[in-house]
N, C-alpha and C positions, 0 to 999 in steps of 0.2 A: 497119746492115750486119749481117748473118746472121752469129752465132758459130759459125764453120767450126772453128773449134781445138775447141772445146770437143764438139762436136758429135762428131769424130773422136775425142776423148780418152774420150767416155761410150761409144762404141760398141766401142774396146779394150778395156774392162774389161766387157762382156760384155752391160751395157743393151740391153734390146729398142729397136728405133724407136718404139713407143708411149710407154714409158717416157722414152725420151729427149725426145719431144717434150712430155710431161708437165711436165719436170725445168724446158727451158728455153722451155716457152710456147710452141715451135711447134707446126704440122701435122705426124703425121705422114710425109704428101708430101713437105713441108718436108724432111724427114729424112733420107726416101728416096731422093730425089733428091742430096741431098748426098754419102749413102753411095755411090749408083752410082756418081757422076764420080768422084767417092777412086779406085773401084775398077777404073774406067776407066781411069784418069793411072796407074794402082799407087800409088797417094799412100796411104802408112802412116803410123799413129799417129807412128812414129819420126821419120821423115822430116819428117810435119806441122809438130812439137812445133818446128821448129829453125825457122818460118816465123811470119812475122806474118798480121794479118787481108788485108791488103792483098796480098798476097804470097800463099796461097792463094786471094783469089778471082781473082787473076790466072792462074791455073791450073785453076781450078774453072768460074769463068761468065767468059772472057775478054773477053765483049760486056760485059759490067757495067763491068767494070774500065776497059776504053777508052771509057767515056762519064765514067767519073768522074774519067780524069785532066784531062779537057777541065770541069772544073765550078771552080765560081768559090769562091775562099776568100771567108769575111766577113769584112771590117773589126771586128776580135771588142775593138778598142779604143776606137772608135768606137760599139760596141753596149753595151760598160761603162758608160759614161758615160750614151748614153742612158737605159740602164737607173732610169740613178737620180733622170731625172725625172719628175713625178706624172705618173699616168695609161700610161704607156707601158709595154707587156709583150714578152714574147720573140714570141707569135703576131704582132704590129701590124711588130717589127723585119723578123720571117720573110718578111710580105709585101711589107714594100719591098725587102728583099733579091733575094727572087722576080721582082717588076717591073725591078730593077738590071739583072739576070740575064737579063731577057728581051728590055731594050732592045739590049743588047750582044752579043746574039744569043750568049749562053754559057748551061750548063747548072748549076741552082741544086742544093744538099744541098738533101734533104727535111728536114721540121722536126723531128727524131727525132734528124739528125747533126748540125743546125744547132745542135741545145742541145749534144748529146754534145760537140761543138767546143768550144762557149765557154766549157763546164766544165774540159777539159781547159786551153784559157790561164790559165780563172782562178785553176787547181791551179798552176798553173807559176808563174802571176806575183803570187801570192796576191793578186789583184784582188778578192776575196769579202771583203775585213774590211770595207767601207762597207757592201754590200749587205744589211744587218741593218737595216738605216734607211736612209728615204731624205730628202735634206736638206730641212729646211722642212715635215716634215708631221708633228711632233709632240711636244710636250711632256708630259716628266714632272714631276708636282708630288708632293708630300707636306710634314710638318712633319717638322722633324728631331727625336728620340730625344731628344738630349740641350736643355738650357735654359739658358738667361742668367740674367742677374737686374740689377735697376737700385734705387737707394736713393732714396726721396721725400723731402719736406722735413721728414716726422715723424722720418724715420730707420729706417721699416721697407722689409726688403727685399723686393723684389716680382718675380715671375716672368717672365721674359720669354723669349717662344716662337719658335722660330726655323723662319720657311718656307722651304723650298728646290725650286727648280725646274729642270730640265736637259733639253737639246736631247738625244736620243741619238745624234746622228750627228757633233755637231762634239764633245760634252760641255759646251760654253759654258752655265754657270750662272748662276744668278739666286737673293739670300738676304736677305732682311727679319724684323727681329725684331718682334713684336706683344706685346702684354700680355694676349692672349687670341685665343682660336684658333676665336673666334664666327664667324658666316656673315661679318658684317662686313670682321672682317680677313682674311676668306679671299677673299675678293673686291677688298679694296682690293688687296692684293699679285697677284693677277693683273694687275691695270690695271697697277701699276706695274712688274710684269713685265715684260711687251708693252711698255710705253715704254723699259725697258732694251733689251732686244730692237731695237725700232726696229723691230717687224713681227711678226705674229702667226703660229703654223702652221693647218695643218687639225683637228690633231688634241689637245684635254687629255687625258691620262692619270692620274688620279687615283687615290687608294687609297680602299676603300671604310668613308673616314671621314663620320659623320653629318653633319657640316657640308656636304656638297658631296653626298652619297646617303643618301636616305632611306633606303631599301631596296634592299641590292644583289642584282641577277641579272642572270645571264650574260646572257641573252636578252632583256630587258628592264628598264635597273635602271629606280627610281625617284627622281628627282633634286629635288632641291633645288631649287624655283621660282625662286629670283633669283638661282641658279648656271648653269639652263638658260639666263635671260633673260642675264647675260649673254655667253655664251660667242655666244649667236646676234646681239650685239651686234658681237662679234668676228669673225664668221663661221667658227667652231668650233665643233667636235663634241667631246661629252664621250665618251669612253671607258672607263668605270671599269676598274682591274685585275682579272681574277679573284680571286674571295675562297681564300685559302691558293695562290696563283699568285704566288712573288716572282722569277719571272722575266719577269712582266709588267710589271714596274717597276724592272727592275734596275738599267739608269743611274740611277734617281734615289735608291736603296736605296744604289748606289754612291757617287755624289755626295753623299749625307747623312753618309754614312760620313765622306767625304774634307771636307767641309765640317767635319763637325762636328772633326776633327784641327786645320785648317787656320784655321778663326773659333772655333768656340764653345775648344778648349783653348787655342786661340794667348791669347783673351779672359781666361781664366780669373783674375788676380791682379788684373786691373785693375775700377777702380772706377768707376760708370757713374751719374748722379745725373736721369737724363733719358732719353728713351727715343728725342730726335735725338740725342744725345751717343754712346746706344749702337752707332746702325745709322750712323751714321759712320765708327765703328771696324770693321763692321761690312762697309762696303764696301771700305775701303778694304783690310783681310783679303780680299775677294771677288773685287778687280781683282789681285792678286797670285795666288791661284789660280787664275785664268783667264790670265794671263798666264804663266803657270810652265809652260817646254819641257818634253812628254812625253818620255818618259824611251828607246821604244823606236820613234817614231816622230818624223818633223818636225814643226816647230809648237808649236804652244801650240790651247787650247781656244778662247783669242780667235782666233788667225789662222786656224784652221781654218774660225771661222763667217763670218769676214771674207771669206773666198777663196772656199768655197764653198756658204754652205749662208744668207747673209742674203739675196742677189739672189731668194732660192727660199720665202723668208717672205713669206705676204700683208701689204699696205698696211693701215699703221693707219687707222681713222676718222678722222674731222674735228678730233674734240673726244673728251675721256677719256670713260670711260663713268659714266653718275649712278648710285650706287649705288640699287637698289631692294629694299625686302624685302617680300616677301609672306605676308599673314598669311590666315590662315581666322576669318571675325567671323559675327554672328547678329546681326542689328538687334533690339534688344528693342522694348515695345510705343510705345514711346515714338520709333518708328522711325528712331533713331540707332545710329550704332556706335561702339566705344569705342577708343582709342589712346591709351598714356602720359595716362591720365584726362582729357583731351581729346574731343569729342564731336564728330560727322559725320552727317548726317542722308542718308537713302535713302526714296526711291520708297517712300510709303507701303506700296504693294502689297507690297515685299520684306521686311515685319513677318514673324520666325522663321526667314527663309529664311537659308540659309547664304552667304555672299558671299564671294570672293576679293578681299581688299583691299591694293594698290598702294602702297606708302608711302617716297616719296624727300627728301628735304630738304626740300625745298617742296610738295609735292604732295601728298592723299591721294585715291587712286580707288580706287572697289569697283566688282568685275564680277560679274554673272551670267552664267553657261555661257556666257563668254566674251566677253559683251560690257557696253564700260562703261555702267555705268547713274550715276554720280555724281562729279564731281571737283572737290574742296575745298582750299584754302590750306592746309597745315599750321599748324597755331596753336601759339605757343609761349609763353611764361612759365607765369603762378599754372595749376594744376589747376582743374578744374570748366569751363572754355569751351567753348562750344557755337559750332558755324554751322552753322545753319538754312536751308535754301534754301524759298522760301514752295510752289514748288511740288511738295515733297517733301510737304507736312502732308496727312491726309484731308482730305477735302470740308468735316467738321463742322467744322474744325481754319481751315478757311481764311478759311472765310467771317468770324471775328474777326484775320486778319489786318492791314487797313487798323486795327485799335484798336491803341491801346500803353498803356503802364503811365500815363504821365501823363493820358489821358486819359479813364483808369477812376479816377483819384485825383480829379481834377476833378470828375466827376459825383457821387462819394461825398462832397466837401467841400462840396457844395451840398447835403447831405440832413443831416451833421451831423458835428461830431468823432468821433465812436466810430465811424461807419460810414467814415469816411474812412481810421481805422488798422486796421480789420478787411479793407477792400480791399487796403490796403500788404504787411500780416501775408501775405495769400493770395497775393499775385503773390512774396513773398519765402519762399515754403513751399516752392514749384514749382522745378524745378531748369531747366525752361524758360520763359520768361516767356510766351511764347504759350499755355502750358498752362491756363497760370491763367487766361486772358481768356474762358475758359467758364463759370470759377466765380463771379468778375467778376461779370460780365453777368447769371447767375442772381440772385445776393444783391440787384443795382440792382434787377430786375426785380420782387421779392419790395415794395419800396415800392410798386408798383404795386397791386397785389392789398393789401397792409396797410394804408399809407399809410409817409407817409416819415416820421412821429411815432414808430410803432408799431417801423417800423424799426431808427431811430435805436435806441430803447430795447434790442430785441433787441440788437443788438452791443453796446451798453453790458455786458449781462446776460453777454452768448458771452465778453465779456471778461475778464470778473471770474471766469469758469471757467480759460480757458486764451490763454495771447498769441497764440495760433496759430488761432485760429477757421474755420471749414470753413463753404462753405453747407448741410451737414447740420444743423452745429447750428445758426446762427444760424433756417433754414426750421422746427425743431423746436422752438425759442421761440416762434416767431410762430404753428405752429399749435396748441400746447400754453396760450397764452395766460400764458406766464410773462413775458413783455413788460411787464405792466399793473403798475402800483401792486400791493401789497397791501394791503388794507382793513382797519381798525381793528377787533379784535375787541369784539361787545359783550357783556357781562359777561351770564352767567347767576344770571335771578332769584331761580328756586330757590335756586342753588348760596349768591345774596349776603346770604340771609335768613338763613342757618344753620341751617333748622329739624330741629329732632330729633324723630327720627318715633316713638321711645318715651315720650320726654318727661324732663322733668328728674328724677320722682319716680323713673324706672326707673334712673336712672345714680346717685342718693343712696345711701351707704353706710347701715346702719344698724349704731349701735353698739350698741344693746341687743344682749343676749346673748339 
């Protein structure tokens, strides 16, 4: 509706109709036309001032007026509520309003009064304090500020970190203590969040801590791989807070605050020797703070989510979600990759290349630009194990596949003792057993061309150097010929005669004077 009051009030104090229509965004025309009728009816400022909108256009455009008494109120109670479920906006209500209005054969507000309306109920019935959130579309997380602590068997006390999470629309919270605030336990307290919960929202909100963003930006942050993977386990989207934005996180800035009064000091005298012991007490603080009537509205934080805002949470998965962490590895040349000293083998071909590797309790897989190229058992106990998959080795590498260590021992105890612990020595050098079935195979090979005498001899010789014998050295006896006996030296003739090549008379003192 055209502000007729005001319109008359700027042209009593002397505003031009350009100006006037500058001031309030009309035309001109607009203005002019407004002014004529004024001046028509005799309608003054004075006289205006004592009249509402409705009341001079009844006087002004009486044709307006008598179509609008005939237009249809919206059900603006009815459109609250809608309002505050996902996906629906004031345009989607506007149009079925319009359709309402059309079957009925009444005349609908345009969508300009139709808001202007339901602002005015919601000023009246302060309907607007939900519409800051809508239920079910999104959690706030963070760690809280302040810290616990629990006693171990040594008797040192150990830190324990407190994560809290809150709906913003019911405030219904969620708070678990960790002894570290690794990706791990940022992750496990999600899962057990959502099962608190009994349903997931659309939306995480997170603060832009390293565990959870690598690198924040507004526009595109960058996330944490097995924080991405799983919120899309969830069917959630992460939304970091803006960075110095702490109104992007205020319930849960809020809820930290009130948690940390309501657990972490309620906590504070008492002694915790366990870290189930702790988050027992822990909850059981948690359900008391969810349950405690707000103080200037009905309810409590649980009934709130109960009544309205759990039906509006998506459905959990099947099964919790398997924690995964993802790591960036480089297969070195020995075309394995490394975890907690544990060894993984890759697609020969991906020697150097950078891998993305998968790693969940039981499973290790590595991808290339996105697709897996290997997936192995998790191996766990002593350090140093390897699994090798055969069709992972080069071509050179494979071809001594079908041989194994007993069978390279076999061959060498048939040429002689020393060659048999110089074969053992080489397969036990190698940090993979296939590795060695190269070197193996060389040194057997070397009786061929020497003989298995000559053989034999070398490694006796490579032994008595070092326990660890190579076919470098063992092939460099054999072609050096250090292999063989050495031969008895025979005495020099010359040297055995003693002859004195001055003679005796020349070495006689003479004592005469």
């Amino acid at each position: 509706m055209t502000n007729y009051r005001e319109i008359l009030r700027l042209a009593d104090i002397g505003l031009t109709r350009t100006s006037i229509g500058a001031t309030l965004g009309y035309s001109r025309n607009t203005v002019a036309d407004v002014l004529k009728r004024a001046q028509g009816k005799e309608l003054e400022w004075c006289k205006a001032n004592r009249m509402n909108d409705e009341q001079l256009e009844s006087i002004l455009y009486p044709e307006k007026a008598a179509k609008r008494v005939n237009r249809r109120l919206p059900d603006y109670e009815k459109i609250h509520k809608d309002l505050k479920r996902r996906g629906v906006t004031f345009s989607l209500l506007w149009d079925e309003y319009c359709a309402m209005c059309a079957a009925a054969g009444e005349i609908p507000y345009g969508y300009t009064q139709f808001r202007h309306h339901y602002y005015a109920y919601a000023q009246q019935t302060k309907a607007t304090m939900h519409l800051e959130h809508k239920p079910g579309y999104e959690v706030q997380v963070d760690w809280a500020g302040a810290t616990l602590s629990i006693i171990d068997d040594t008797g040192e006390k150990l830190t324990a970190y407190l994560f809290v999470g809150a709906l913003p629309y019911s405030g219904y919270a969620y708070a678990e203590a960790f002894l570290n605030m690794k990706i791990e336990s940022w992750i496990t307290a999600h899962s057990h969040m959502f099962a608190f919960f009994e349903g997931t929202p659309r939306i995480i909100t997170p603060d832009n801590l390293k565990t959870g963003v690598i690198k924040p930006d507004y526009y595109d942050p960058n996330l944490n791989r097995s924080y991405a993977e799983m919120a899309e386990y969830y069917g959630c989207a992460i939304l970091p807070a803006r960075v110095l934005r702490p109104k992007d996180k205020a319930t849960v800035e809020g809820s930290a605050g009130k948690v940390t009064t309501w657990i972490i000091a309620a906590l504070r005298d008492r002694r915790f020797f366990n870290l189930h012991e702790l988050n027992a007490a822990v909850f059981e603080k948690l359900t008391v703070f969810n349950t405690k009537k707000f103080q200037k509205k009905g309810g409590s934080r649980l009934s709130n989510y109960q009544d309205e805002e759990k039906d509006l949470m998506q459905p959990l998965p099947t099964s919790p979600y398997t924690l995964a962490i993802w790591k960036k590895l480089t297969p070195g040349f020995n075309y394995h990759i490394s975890f907690e000293k544990n060894h993984y083998s890759v697609p020969s071909q991906y020697i150097q290349q950078e891998v993305d590797v998968r790693i969940t309790g039981t499973v290790v897989e590595a991808f290339f630009e996105g697709e897996r190229i290997c997936s192995h058992p998790r191996l766990y106990g002593k350090p140093g194990q390897y699994h090798t998959v055969t069709e992972h080795m080069p071509e050179k590498h494979r071809q001594y596949s079908e041989w194994n260590a007993e069978r390279f021992a076999k061959w060498a105890k048939s040429i002689g003792v020393h060659t048999e612990i110089a074969i053992k020595a080489i397969l036990a050098h190698h940090k993979i057993e296939q590795q060695g079935y190269r070197s193996c195979m060389g040194v057997l090979r070397l009786g061929k061309t020497y003989g298995n005498e000559r053989l034999e001899a070398a490694c006796k010789r490579a032994l008595s150097y070092t326990p660890s014998p190579t076919f470098k050295h063992i092939d460099s006896i054999l072609k050096s010929g250090n292999d063989k006996p050495v031969a008895d030296v025979i005495p020099n003739a010359f040297e055995d005669q003693h002859v004195f090549v001055r003679g005796a008379e020349y070495y006689r003192r003479d004592t005469e004077c």
